[in-house]
Structure formats: C-alpha cells, structure tokens
DONU-510544 format. One line per field, with one value per residue (C-alpha): residue in one letter; x, y, z. Coordinates in steps of 0.5 Angstrom, whole numbers. Layout:
residu: (A|...)
u: (X|...)
v: (Y|...)
w: (Z|...)
This chain:
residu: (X|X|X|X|X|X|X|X|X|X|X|X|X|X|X|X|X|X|X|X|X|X|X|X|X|X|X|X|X|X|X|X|X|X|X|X|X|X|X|X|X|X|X|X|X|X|X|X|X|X|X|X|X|X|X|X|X|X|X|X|X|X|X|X|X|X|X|X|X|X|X|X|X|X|X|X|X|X|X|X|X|X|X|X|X|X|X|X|X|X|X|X|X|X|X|X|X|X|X|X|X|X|X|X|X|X|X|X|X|X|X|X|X|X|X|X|X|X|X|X|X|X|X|X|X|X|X|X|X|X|X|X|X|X|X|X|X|X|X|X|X|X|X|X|X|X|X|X|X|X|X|X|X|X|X|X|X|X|X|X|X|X|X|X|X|X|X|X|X|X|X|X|X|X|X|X|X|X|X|X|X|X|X|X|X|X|X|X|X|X|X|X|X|X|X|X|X|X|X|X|X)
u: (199|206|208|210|217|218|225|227|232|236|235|230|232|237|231|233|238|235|235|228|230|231|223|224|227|222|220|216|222|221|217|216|211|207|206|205|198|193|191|186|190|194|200|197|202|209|212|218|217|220|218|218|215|212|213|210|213|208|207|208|206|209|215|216|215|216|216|208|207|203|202|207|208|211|211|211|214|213|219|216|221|229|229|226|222|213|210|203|201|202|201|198|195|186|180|177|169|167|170|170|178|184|188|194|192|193|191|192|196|192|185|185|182|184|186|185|189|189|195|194|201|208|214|221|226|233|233|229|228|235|238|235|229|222|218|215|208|201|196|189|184|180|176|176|173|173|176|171|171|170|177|178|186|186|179|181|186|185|192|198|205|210|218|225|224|231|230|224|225|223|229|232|234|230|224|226|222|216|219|219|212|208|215|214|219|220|224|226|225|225|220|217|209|206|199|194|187|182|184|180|175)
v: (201|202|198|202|202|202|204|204|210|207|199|198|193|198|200|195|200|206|208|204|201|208|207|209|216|219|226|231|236|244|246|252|256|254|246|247|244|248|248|243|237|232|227|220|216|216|213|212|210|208|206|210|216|215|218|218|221|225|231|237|241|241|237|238|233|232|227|228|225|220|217|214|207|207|202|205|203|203|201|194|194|194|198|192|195|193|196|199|202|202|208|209|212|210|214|217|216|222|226|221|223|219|222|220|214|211|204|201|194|191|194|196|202|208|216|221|226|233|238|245|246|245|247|246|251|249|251|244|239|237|237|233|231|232|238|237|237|239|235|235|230|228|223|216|210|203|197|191|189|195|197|205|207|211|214|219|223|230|233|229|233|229|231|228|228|224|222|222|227|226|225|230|225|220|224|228|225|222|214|216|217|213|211|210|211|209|213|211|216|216|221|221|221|224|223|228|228|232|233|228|232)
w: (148|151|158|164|166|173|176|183|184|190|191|196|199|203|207|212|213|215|222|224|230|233|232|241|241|236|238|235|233|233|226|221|224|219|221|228|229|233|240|242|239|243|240|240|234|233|228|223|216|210|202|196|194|186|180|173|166|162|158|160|154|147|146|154|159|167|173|176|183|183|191|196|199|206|212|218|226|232|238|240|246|246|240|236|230|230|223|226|219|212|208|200|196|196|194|201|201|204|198|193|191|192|197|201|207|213|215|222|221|225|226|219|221|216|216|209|210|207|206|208|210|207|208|204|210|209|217|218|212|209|202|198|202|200|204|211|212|216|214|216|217|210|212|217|217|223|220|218|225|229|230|231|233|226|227|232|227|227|224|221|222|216|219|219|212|207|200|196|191|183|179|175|169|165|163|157|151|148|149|156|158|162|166|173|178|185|190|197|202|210|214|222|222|228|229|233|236|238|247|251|256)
C-alpha cells in the first residue's frame, strides 16, 4: 500500500505571521443574506483563527482524479489584553455522537467542552469573500458536549458564521494522475468564527 504524501502549500510556519494579534478589532462584518443567523440569537465568542485546510487526491472517475476535502486544522484566538493573542479553541475534524458522522468541531482550550457544526449556508460573493479564499459560512449546531470535568462555554453554541476568509482553496495542480492518489495537501488559511446562542431570558 503506497504511503500518503503530505505537502504543505505555503510554509506553515508563516502563520505567526498572519494579523492574529489584532485578535481585539474582531467584529462581525455585513454578510450575504444568506449567512445572517436568525433572530433569537446572540454573539457570545469571537475569534481569529489560522491552520490549514485538508486535502486528499483521488479518482474522480476513469482516468480522472481530483482534490476532496478532508477536514480542517486551525487554532483560534482571543485578544488577552494589549492585543496579546490567547488560543481559546481548536478546530478539527471528529465524529459527533448525536449523529455518528464526523463533522467539523470546536473544543474549548480549557474547558474542553466541544461544538459539532453543520453547514446550512455558504457563500463564494465576490462583494464579501476575497479571491482566493475559501467560501463563508453559516452553520448550525450538530451537536455538543461538556468537557470530562463539567466545563460547558461550547455547549451554548447554537450558530456559527465563518467570515474574513484567505487562503485555503484546493490546489489546482498535483493531482492529475494515478501516482498521485492517496496525496495530502495542507493549505494555510486565515478566517474569523463568530459564535452565537440562543438569547438569555
């Protein structure tokens, strides 16, 4: 069985160098129509975040192949205080035990209570998300559960709006043939996460 072959597309490392640090002017920014959460809904958690979005070569068809997703990896931040960057949450993907698929997830850095999100919405406008950059979302709560010790910040989650995307798009190039099956690509990408619950009676 042929090793996978993982590549990362721009140097990771050159995350440190994305605007994090200006973790403290996250705002949510006017968004498609179709990405507003509903009504009853409050912001709770806003964050920056860098990491990569994932990629596997496979067929497509006969004598075809293609790039298919296969789940995100990000940090994402908080403003600590003089625009000093704090990870509060990682991002992955995991099996959510409401459904029994996998699907993308949230997990409190501390508490380590966790988020499943679902999308219902996305949008590629080019009057919102940059060239380039991978689509902005709506999503919708899958799932939750408290961390082992009771922690319970994630579990609130009822929406989550992905906006302010860069990067992250599949590679157009090196998957075009059977040798190249079975290769993962990581790709940097940068994004604000607004979290929302439900309105507090």
């Amino acid at each position: 069985m042929k090793s996978a072959i993982i590549r990362v597309i721009a140097p990771a490392l050159m995350l440190v160098g994305l605007p994090i640090s200006a973790a403290a002017q996250i705002t949510v920014p006017p968004v498609p129509n179709n990405l507003t959460v509903p009504e009853g809904h409050t912001l709770f958690l806003a964050t920056r975040a860098a990491g990569t979005q994932n990629y596997i070569c496979l067929p497509t068809g006969r004598k075809t192949w293609g790039w298919r997703f296969i789940g995100p990896q990000a940090t994402l931040f908080v403003d600590a205080g003089g625009g000093v960057p704090q990870q509060v949450t990682t991002h992955f993907l995991s099996m959510n035990p409401t459904e029994g698929i996998a699907r993308p997830t949230w997990q409190h850095s501390t508490d380590t209570s966790r988020a499943w999100g679902q999308v219902v919405a996305s949008s590629t406008d080019a009057n919102y998300v940059a060239p380039g950059a991978i689509p902005w979302l709506l999503l919708a709560r899958a799932g939750v559960a408290a961390g082992p010790t009771g922690g319970a910040l994630m579990t609130q989650t009822t929406f989550i709006q992905r906006v302010n995307t860069s990067g992250g798009v599949a590679p157009s190039t090196g998957c075009s043939n059977d040798d190249h099956i079975g290769t993962i690509v990581l790709v940097p990408y940068t994004t604000d996460y607004f979290f929302y619950r439900a309105n507090q009676d």
